[in-house]
Residue frames relative to the residue before (quaternion, step in Angstrom):
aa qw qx qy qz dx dy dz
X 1.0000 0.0000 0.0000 0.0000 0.00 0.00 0.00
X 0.7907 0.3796 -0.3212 0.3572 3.52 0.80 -0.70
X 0.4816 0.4887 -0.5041 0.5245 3.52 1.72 -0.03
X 0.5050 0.5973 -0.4904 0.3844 4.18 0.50 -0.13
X 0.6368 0.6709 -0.1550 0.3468 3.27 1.20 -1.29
X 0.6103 0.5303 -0.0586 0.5855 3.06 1.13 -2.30
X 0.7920 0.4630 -0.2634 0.2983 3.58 0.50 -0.84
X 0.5365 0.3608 -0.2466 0.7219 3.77 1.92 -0.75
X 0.9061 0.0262 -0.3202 0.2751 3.15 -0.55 0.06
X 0.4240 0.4313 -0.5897 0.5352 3.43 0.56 1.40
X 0.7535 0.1851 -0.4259 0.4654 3.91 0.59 0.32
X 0.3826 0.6387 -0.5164 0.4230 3.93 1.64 -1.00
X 0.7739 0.4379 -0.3518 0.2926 3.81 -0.63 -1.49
X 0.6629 0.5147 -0.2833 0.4640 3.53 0.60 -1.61
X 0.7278 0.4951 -0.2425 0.4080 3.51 0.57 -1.28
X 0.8406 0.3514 -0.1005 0.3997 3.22 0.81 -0.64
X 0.3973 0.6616 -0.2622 0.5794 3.12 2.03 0.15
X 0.7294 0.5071 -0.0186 0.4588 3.58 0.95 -1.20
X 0.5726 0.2529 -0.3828 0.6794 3.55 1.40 -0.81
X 0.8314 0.2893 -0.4307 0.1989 3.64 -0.19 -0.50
X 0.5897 0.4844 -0.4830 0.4293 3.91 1.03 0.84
X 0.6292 0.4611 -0.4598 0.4244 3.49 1.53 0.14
X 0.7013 0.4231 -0.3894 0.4213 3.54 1.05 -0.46
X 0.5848 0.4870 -0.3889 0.5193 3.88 1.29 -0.02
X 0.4513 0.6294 -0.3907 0.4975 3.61 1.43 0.29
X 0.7913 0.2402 -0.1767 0.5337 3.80 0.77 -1.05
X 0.7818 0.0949 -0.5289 0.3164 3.06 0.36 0.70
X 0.2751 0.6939 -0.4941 0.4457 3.50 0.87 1.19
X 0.5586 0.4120 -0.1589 0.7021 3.63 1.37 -0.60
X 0.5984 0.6388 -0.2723 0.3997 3.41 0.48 -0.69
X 0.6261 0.5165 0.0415 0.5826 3.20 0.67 -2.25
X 0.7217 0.3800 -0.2165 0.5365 3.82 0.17 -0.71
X 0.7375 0.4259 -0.1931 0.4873 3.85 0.82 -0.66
X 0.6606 -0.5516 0.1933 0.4712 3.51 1.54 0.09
X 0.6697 0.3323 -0.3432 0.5686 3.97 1.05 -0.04
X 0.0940 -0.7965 0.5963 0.0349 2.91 -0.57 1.33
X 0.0803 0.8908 -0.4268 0.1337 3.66 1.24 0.91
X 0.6254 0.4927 -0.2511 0.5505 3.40 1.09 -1.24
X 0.6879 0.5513 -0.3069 0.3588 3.58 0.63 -1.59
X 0.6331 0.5354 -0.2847 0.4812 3.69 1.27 -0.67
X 0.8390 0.3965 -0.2058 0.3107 3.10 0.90 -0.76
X 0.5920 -0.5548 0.3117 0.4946 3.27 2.12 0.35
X 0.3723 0.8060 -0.2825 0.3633 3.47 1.44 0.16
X 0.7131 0.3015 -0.2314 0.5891 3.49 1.25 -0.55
X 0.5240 0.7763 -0.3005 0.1803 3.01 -0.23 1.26
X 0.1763 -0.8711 0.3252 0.3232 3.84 0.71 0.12
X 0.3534 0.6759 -0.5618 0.3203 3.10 0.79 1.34
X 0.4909 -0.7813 0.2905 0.2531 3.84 -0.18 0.99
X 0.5098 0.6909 -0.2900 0.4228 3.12 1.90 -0.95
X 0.8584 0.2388 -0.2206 0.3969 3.12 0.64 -1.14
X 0.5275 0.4772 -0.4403 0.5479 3.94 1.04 1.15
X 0.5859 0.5964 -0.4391 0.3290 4.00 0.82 -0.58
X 0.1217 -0.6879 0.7153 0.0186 3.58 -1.27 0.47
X 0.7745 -0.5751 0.2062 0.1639 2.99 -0.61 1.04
X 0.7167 0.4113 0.0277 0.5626 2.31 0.38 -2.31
X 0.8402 0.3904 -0.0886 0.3659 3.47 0.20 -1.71
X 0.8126 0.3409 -0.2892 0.3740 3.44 0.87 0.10
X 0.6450 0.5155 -0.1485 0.5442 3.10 2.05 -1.06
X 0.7911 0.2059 -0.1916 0.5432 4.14 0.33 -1.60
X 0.6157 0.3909 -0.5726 0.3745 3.96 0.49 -0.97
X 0.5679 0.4747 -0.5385 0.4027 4.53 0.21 -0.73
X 0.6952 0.6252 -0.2143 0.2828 2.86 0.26 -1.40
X 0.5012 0.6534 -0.1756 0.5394 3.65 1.23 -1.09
X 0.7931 0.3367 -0.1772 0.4756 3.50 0.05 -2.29
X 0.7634 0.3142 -0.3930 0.4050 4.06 0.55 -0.44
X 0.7567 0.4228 -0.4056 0.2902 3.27 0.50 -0.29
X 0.6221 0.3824 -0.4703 0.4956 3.60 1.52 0.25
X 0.6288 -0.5768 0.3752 0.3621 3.87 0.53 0.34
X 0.1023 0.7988 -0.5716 0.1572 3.40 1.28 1.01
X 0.5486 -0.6813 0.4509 0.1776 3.41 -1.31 0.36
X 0.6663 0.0921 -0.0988 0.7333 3.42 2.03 -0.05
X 0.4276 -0.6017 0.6626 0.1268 3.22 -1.33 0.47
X 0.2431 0.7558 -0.5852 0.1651 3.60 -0.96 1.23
X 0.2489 0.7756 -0.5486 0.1884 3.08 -1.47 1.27
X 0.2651 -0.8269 0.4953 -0.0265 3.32 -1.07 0.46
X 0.3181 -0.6483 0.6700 0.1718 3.85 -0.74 1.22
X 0.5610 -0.6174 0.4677 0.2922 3.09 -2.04 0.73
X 0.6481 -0.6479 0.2361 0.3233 3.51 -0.87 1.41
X 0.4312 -0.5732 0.5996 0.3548 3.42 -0.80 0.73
X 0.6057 -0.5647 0.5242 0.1985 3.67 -1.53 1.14
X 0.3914 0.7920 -0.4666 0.0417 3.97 -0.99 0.49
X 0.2560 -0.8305 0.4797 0.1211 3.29 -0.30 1.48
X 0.2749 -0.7252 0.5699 0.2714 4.12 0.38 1.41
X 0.6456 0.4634 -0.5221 0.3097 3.59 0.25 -1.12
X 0.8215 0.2783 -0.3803 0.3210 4.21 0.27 -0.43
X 0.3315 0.6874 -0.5234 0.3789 3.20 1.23 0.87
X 0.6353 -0.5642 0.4196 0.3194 3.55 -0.87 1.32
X 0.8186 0.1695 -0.0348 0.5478 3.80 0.35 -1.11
X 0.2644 0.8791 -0.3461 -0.1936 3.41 0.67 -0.04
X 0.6052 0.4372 -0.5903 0.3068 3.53 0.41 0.83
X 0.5908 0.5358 -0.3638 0.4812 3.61 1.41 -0.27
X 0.5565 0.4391 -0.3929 0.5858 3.89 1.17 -0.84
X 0.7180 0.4259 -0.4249 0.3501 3.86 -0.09 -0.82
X 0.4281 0.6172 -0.4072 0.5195 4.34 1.52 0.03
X 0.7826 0.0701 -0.2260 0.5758 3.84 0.63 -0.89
X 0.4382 0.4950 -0.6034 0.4460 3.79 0.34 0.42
X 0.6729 0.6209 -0.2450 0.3188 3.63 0.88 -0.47
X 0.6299 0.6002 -0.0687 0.4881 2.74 1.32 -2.45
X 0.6145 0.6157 -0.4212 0.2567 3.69 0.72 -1.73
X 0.7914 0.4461 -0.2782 0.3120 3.65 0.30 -1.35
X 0.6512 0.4084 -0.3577 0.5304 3.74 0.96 -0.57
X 0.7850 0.3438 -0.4337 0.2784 3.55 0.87 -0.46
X 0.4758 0.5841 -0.5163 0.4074 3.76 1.47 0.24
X 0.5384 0.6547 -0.4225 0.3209 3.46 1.23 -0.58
X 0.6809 0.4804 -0.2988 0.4651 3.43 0.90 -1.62
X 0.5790 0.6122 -0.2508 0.4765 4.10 1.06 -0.52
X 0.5259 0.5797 -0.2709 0.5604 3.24 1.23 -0.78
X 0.5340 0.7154 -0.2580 0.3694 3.54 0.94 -1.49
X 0.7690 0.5835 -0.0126 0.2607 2.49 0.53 -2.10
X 0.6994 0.4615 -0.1044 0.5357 2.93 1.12 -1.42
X 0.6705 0.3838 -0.4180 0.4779 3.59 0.90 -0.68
X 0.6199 0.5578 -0.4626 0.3009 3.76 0.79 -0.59
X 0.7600 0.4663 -0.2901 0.3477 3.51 1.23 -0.84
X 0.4031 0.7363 -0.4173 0.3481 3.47 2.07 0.14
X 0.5256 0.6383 -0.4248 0.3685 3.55 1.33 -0.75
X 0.5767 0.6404 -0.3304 0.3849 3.79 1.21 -0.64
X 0.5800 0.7544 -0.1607 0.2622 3.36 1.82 -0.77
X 0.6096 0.7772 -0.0498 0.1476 2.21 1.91 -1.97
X 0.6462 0.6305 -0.2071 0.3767 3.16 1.65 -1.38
X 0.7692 0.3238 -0.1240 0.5368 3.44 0.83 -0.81
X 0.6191 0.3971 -0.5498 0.3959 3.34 0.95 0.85
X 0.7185 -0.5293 0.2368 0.3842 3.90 -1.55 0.76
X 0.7390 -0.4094 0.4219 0.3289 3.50 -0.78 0.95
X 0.7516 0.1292 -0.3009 0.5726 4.11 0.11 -0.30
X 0.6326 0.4657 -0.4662 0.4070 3.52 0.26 0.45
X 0.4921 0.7075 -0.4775 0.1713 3.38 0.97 -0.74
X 0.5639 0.4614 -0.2407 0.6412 3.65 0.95 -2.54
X 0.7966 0.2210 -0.4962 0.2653 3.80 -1.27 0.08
X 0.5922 0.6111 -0.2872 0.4398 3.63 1.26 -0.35
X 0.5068 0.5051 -0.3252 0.6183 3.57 1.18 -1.26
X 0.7422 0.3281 -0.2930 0.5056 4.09 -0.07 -0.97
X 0.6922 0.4633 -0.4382 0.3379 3.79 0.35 -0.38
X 0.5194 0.6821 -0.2158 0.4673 3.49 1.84 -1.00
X 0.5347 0.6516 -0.2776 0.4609 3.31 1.06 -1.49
X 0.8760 0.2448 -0.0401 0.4137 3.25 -0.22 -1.58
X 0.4195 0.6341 -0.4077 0.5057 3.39 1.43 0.07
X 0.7301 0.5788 -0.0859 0.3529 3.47 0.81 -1.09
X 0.5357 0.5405 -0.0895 0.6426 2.90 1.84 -1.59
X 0.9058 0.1991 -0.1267 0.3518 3.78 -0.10 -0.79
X 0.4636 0.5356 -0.3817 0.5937 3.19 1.56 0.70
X 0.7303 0.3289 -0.2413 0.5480 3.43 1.05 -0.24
X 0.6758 0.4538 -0.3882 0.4320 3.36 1.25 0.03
X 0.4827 0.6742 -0.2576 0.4961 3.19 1.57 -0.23
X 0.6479 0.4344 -0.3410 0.5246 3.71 0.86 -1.37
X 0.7060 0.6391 -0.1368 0.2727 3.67 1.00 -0.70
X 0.7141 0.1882 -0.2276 0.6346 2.59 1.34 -0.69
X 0.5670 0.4747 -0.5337 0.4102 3.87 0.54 0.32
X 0.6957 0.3233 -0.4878 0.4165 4.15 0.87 0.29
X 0.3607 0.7342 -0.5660 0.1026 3.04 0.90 0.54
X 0.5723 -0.6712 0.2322 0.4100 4.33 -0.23 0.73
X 0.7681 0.4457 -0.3633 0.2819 3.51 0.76 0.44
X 0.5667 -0.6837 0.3701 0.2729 3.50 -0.87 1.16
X 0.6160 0.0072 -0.7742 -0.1453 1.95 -1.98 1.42
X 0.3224 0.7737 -0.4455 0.3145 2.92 1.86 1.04
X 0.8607 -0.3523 0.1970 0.3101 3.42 -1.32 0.44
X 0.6564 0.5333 -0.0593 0.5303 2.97 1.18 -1.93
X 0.6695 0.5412 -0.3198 0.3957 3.62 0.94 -1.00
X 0.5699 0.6308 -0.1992 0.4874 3.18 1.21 -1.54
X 0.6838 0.4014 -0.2858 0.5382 3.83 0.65 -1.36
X 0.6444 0.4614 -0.3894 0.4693 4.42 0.29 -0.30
X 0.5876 0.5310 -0.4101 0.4523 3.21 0.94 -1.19
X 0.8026 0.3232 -0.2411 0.4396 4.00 0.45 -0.85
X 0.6349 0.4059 -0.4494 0.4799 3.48 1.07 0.28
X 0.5060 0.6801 -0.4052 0.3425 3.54 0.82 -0.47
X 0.4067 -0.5323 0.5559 0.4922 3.18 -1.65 0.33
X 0.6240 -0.6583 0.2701 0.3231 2.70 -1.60 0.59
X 0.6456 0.4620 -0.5118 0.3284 4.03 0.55 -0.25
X 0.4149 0.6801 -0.4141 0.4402 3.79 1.78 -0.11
X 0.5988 0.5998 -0.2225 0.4818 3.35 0.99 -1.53
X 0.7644 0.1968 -0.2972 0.5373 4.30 0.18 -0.86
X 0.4041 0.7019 -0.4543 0.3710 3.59 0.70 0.12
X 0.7096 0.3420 -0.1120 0.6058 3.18 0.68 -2.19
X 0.7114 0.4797 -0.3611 0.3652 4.21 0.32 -0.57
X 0.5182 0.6821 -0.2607 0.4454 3.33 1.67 -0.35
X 0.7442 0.2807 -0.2149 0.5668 3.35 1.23 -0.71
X 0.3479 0.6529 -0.5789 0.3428 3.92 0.96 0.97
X 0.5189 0.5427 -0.4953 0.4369 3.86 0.89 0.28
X 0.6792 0.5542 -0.1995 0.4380 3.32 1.11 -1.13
X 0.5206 0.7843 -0.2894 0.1735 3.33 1.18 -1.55
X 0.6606 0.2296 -0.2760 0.6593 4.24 0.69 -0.91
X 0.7340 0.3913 -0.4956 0.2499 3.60 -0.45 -0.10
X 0.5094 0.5500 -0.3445 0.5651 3.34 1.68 -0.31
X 0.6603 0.5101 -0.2030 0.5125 3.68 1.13 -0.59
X 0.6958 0.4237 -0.2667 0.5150 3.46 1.00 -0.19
X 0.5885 0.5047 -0.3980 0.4905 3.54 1.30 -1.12
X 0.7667 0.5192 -0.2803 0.2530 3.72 0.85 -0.77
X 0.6339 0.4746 -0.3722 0.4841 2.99 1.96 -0.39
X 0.8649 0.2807 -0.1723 0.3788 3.30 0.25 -0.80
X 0.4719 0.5516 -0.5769 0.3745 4.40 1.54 -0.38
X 0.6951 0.4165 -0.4548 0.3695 4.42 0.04 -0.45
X 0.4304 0.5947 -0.4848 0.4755 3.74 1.03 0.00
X 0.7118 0.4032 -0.2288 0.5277 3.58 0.46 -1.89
X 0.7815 0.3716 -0.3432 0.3652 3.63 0.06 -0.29
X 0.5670 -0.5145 0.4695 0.4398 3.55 1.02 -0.06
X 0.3736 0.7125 -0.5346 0.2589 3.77 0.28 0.48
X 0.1182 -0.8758 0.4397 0.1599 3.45 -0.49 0.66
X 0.7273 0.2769 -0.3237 0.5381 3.10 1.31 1.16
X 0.2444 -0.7447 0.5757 0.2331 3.47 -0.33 1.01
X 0.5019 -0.6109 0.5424 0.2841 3.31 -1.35 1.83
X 0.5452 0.5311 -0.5007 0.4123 4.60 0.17 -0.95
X 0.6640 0.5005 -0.4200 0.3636 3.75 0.56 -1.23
X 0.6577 0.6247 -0.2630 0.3287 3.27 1.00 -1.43
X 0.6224 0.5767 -0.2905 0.4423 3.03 0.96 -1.26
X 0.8097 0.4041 -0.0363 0.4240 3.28 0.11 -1.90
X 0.4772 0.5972 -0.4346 0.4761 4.08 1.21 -0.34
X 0.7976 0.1766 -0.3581 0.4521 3.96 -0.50 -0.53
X 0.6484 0.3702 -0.5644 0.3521 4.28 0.27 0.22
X 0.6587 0.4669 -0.4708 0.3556 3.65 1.18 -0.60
X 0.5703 0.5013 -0.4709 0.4490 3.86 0.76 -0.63
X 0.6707 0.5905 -0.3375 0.2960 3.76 0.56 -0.65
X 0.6100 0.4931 -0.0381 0.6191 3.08 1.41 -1.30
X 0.5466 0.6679 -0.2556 0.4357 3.50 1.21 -0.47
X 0.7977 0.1895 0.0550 0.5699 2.95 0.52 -1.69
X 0.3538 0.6806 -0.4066 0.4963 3.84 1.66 0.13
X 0.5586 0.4640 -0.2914 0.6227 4.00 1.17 -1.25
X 0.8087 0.3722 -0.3368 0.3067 3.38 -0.61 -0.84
X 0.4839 0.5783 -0.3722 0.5411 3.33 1.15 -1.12
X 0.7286 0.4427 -0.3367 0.3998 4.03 -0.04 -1.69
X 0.9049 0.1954 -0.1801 0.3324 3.66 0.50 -0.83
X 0.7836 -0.2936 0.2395 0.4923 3.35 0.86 0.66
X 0.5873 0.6362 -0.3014 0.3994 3.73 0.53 -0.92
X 0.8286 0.0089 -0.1109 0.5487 4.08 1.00 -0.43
C-alpha cells in the first residue's frame, strides 16, 4: 500500500502541478494580449480544480503507469481563447501558444535546481522528494515537447499556424478537427498491433534526453 502511495503522488503532484501552470500560462498571455476570455472564466489561475479533466489528467496517467506503459500521456481541459480579440492575432496567437511549453521547460528548471534543496530537508523526506523532482523534471520536458509538436490543436501546431504563410497556415489549421485522433492512433494503434516501438517515443525521445540532460548540464547537476 505504501509503494501505491509513493507511486501517485510522486507522479499525481508533478503531473498535475505542470498541466495546471501550463494551461494557466495561455490564458495569462492570452488575457494580457487582449482576450481576456479565460480570465473571465476563472481560467487564470493555479488552482488545479479548475484545469483537471478527469479522464485526461487523472485515470488515462494513471492507467499508462500503473500498466508499465512506455510513455506517460495526458492532457487538462483546454484553457478557452477567442484569437480573433487578440490585438495581433496571428502574431499574439504564437505566444498564446508558445507560453505553456515554455513555462513547462521553466518548470524544468526549477525542479532541476530543487535538488540543491535536498540537503537541508529532514531525512524521511529526502527519497520521496529526489523521486518527486525526478519526474517533475521528466514531465515538464515531456510536455514542452510534445505540445510543439506541429499539429493543431497542439501547441506547436497553433505556433506554425501563426508563422506560416498564410494559405500554408489554413491548410495546417484545417486539420485541428482531425488533430487528437491522429494523436491517439499514433500513441497507442503500434501497441495493438504488436509494434515494438512506439513511432511518438521515437519522435519525441532525442529532444527530451537533450533538453534532459541540457538542465542538468545548465545547473550544475552533470
Amino acid at each position: 500500500m505504501e509503494s501505491v502511495i509513493t507511486t501517485i503522488t510522486t507522479w499525481a503532484l508533478p503531473l498535475i502541478f505542470a498541466i495546471t501552470l501550463h494551461e494557466a500560462a495561455h490564458g495569462f498571455v492570452a488575457w494580457k494580449l487582449g482576450d481576456d476570455t479565460a480570465y473571465m472564466l476563472g481560467r487564470v489561475s493555479f488552482n488545479p480544480i479548475r484545469h483537471i479533466d478527469p479522464l485526461g489528467t487523472l485515470l488515462l496517467p494513471a492507467v499508462l503507469i500503473f500498466s508499465g506503459a512506455p510513455f506517460l500521456f495526458g492532457y487538462a481541459r483546454p484553457v478557452p481563447v477567442n484569437f480573433a480579440r487578440l490585438r495581433h492575432p496571428r502574431r499574439d496567437m504564437v505566444w498564446v501558444a508558445a507560453a505553456g511549453p515554455l513555462t513547462n521547460l521553466a518548470l524544468a528548471v526549477v525542479s532541476a535546481l530543487g535538488f540543491y534543496t535536498l540537503a537541508v530537508m529532514p531525512d524521511a523526506l529526502v527519497g520521496w522528494l529526489v523521486l518527486n523532482l525526478q519526474n517533475a523534471l521528466l514531465i515538464n520536458i515531456v510536455l514542452a515537447v510534445f505540445n510543439m509538436l506541429p499539429l493543431p490543436p497542439l501547441d506547436g501546431g497553433r505556433v506554425a499556424v501563426g508563422l506560416l504563410p498564410r494559405r500554408m497556415a489554413m491548410r495546417l489549421a484545417s486539420v485541428e478537427r482531425y488533430g487528437m485522433f491522429i494523436l491517439l492512433a499514433v500513441l497507442f494503434l503500434p501497441g495493438l498491433f504488436g509494434a515494438r516501438f512506439n513511432i511518438l517515443a521515437t519522435v519525441i525521445g532525442p529532444p527530451v534526453n537533450f533538453l534532459y540532460n541540457g538542465i542538468l548540464n545548465l545547473v550544475g547537476l552533470q
